[in-house]
C-alpha distance (Angstrom), angle and dihedral (degrees) to the residues before:
residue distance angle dihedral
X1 . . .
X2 3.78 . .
X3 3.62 90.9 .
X4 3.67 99.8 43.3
X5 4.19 85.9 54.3
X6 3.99 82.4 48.0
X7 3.70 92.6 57.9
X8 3.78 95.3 39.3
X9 3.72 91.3 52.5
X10 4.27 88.7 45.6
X11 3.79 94.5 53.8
X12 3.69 94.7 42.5
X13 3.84 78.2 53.3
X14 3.39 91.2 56.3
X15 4.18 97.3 45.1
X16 3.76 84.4 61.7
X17 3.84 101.2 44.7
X18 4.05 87.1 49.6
X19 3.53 87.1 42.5
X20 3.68 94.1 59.5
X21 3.80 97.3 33.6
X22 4.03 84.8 62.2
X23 3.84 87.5 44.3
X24 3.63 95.0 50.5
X25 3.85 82.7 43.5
X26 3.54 98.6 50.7
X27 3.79 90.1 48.7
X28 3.73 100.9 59.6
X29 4.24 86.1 42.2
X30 4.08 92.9 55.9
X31 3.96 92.9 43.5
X32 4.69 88.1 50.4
X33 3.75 87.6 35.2
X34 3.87 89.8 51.9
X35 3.58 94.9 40.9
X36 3.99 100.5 46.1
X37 3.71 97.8 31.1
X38 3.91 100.9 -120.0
X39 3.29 111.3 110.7
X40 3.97 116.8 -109.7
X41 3.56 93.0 -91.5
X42 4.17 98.4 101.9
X43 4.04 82.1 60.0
X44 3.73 104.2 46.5
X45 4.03 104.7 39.2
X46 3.90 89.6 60.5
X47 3.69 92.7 36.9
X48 4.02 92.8 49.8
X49 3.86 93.8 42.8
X50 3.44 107.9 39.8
X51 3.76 107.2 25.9
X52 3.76 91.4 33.2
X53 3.48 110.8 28.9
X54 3.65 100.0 -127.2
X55 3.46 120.6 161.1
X56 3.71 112.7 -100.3
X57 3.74 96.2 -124.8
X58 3.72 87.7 58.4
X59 3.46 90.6 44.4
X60 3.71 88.2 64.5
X61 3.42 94.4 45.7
X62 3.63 93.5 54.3
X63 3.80 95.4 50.2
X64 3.79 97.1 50.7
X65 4.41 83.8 57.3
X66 4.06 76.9 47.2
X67 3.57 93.5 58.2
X68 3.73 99.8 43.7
X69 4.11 90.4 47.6
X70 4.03 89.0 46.9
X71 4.04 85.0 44.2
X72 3.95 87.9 51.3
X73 3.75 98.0 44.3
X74 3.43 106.5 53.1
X75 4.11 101.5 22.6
X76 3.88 83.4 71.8
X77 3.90 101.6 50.9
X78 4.27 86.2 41.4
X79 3.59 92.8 50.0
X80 3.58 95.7 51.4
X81 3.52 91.4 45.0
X82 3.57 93.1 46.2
X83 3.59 100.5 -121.6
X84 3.82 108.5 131.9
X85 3.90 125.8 56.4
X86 3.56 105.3 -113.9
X87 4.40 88.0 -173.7
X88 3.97 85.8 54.5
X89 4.09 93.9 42.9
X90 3.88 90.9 55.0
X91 4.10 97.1 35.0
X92 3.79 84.2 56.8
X93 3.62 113.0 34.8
X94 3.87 80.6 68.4
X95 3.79 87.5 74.1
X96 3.55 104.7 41.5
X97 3.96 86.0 44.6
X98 3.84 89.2 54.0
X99 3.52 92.3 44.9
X100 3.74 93.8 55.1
X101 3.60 96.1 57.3
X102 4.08 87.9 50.4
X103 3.81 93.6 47.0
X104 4.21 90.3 48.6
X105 3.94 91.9 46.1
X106 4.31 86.5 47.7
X107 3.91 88.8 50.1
X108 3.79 100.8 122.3
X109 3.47 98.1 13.7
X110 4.09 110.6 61.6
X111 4.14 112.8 53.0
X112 3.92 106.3 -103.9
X113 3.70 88.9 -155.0
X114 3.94 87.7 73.0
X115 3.64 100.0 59.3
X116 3.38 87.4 35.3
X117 4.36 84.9 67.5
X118 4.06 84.8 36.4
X119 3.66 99.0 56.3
X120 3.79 91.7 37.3
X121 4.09 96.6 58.4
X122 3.73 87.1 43.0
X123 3.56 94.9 56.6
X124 3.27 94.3 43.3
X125 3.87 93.1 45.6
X126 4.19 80.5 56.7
X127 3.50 85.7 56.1
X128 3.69 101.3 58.1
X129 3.85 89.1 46.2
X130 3.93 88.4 53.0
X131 4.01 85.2 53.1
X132 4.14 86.8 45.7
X133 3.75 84.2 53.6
X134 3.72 100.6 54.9
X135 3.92 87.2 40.6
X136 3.89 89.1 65.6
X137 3.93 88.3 38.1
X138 3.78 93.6 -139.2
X139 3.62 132.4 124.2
X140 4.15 95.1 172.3
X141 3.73 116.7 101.6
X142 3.61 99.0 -168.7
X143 3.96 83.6 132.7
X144 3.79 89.1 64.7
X145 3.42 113.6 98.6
X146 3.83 117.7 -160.6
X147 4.08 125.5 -114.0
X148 3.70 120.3 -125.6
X149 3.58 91.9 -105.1
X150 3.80 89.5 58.6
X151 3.44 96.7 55.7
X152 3.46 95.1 39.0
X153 4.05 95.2 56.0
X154 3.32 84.9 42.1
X155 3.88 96.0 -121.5
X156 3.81 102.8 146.1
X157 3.84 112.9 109.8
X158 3.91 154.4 159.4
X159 3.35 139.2 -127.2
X160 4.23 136.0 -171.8
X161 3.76 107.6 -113.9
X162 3.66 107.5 -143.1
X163 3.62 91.6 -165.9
X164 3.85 95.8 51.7
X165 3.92 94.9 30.5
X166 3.54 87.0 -136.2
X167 4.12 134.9 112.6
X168 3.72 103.6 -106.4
X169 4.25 114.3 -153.6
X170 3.63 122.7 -179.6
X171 3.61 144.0 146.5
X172 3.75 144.9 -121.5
X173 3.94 124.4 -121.5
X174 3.61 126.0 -178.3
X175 3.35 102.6 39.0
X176 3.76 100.0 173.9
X177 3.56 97.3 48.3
X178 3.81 94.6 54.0
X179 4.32 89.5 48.1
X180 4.14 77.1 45.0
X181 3.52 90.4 58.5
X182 3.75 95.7 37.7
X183 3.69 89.7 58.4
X184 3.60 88.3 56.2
X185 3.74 103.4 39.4
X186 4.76 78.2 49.4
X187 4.22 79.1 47.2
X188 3.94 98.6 57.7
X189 3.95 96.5 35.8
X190 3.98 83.2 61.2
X191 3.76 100.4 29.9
X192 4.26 98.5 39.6
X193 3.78 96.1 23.8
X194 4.19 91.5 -127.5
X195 3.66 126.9 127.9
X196 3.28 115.4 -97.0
X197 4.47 106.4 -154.0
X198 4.22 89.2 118.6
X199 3.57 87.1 54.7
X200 4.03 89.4 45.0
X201 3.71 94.2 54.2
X202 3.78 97.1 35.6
X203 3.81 89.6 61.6
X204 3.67 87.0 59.2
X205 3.34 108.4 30.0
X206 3.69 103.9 39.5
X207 4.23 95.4 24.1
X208 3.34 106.3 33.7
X209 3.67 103.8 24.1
X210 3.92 105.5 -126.5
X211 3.84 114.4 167.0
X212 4.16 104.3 -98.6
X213 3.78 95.7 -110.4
X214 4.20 96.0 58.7
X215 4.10 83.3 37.7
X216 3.61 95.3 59.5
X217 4.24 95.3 34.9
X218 3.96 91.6 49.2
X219 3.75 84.4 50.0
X220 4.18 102.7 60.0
X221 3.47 81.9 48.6
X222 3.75 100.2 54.9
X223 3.95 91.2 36.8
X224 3.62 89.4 58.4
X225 3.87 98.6 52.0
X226 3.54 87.1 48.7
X227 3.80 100.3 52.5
X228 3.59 91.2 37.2
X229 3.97 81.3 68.0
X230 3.92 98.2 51.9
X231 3.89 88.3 35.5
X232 3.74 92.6 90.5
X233 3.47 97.5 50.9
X234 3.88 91.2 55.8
X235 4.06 90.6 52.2
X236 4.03 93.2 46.9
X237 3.84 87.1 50.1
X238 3.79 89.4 51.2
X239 3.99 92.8 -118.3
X240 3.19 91.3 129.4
X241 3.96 120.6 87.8
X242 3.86 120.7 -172.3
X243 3.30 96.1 -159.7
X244 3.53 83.8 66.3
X245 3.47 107.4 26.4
X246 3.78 102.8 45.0
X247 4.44 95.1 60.5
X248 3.61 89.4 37.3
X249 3.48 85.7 56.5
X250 3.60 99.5 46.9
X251 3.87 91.2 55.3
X252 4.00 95.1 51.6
X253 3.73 90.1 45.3
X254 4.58 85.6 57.6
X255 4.17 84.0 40.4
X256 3.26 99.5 45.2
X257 3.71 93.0 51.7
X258 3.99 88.1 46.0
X259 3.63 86.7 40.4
X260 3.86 97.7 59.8
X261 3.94 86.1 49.0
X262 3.94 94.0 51.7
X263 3.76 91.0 54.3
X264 3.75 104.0 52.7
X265 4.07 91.2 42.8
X266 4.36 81.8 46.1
X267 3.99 118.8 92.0
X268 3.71 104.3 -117.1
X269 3.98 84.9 -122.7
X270 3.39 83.7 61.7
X271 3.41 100.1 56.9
X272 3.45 95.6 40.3
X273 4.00 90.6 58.3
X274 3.54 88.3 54.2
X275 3.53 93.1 44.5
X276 3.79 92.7 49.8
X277 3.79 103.4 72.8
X278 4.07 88.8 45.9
X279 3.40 96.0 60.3
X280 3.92 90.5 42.5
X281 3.73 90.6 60.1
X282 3.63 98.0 40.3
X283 3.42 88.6 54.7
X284 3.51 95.6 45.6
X285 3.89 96.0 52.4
X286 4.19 96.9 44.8
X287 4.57 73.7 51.2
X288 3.53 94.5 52.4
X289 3.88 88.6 36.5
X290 3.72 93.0 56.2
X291 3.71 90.2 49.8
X292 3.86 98.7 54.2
X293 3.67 90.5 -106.3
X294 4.30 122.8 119.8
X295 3.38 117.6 -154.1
């Protein structure tokens, strides 16, 4: 009996310390996911699978409940503060909505290995045009001039830059090119199964030339409306753990909320530095991926 109450009292042990590990876990994943735009996801997978064990089907799971509870933390502090573009969120989230449905009815047929290559150089393409942009050492677009279709949909907009203490306005060009590459960024989150935030805030950033700080906001907010669509097929297939899911949650929910401070109190050169090396490796892994090779 004495050793049945020993083991009892060990494994409860053991509930908590997990518990708090994915806490502590989920806390640094909502503040980066807040800050960069993507999501938390890039942080937990690796850190349930390989320093955890986790099954990677539970993995996934885990980081679509990431996203939304990143997407919920920090959506509310940037709308209030008027950070994210609410006009560009919608206009585009109709593309990478779109694009999901395509890429889940292609599942089987198309090759995954070539977007795989696709999305890779593109990514990495962003990431040379984040390095241009901390070569000049200018976040302003006052140069950019807006399309037709911007002014039109009224997506132009401005944001207070807690950083520079200044009111920030710029425009949006290309319009069609960022939907383009919305539709494929919707396309590889249904076809590949990935998360798709670089793809979100390389639209903007790099295609349509938003300022970093509204990319990265609008972004959480689209990520979250999009995973909150796939979510219930992940808890009907039973991916979806609450053991795991619920203190993960709990600690991107606090980071998030921390998160969406950090950024507006960052330089945008800041975040872009950080933002930099993420997108390198992302891009180098779906490369790699395409390729056959694991890294």
């Amino acid at each position: 009996m004495v050793f049945l109450v020993v083991g009892t009292t060990e494994e409860e042990i053991d509930l908590i310390a997990t518990a708090l590990l994915l806490i502590l876990v989920g806390l640094f994943a909502g503040v980066a996911g807040a800050i960069l735009g993507l999501g938390g996801g890039i942080i937990i997978t690796p850190v349930l699978t390989l320093a955890m064990g986790l099954d990677i089907k539970y993995a996934i799971g885990a980081s679509i409940i990431a996203v939304i509870a990143t997407s919920s933390g920090s959506t509310v502090a940037y709308l209030r503060d008027e950070v994210l573009n609410l006009r560009i969120a919608m206009f585009l989230e109709i593309a990478t909505t779109v694009g999901a449905i395509f890429g889940a009815l292609l599942t089987g047929i198309l090759n995954p290995a070539y977007l795989y290559v696709l999305f890779g150089l593109l990514l990495l393409f962003s990431c040379w045009n984040m390095i241009r942009k901390l070569r000049m050492g200018t976040e302003l677009n006052e140069t950019v001039k807006a399309d037709k279709i911007a002014e039109k949909l009224n997506l132009n907009g401005s944001y207070f830059d807690k950083a520079e203490l200044k009111t920030v306005d710029y425009n949006v060009k290309n319009v069609p090119g960022g939907f383009s590459v919305m539709f494929g960024a919707g396309l590889a989150s249904g076809l590949l199964g990935i998360g798709s935030g670089a793809f979100k805030v390389m639209a903007m950033d790099t295609v349509m030339h938003m300022p970093l700080k509204p990319s990265s906001a609008t972004s959480n907010l689209m990520m979250g409306v999009t995973a909150a669509a796939s979510a219930t097929v992940y808890f009907f297939n039973g991916s979806i753990l609450p053991q795991i899911a619920v203190p993960l949650a709990l600690g991107i929910l606090v980071g998030a909320v921390i998160g969406s401070r950090v950024m507006q109190v960052l330089p945008a050169r800041v975040i872009r530095m950080i933002f930099v090396p993420v997108i390198f490796y992302i891009g180098l892994q779906m490369l790699f991926k395409g390729f056959g090779v694991n890294i």
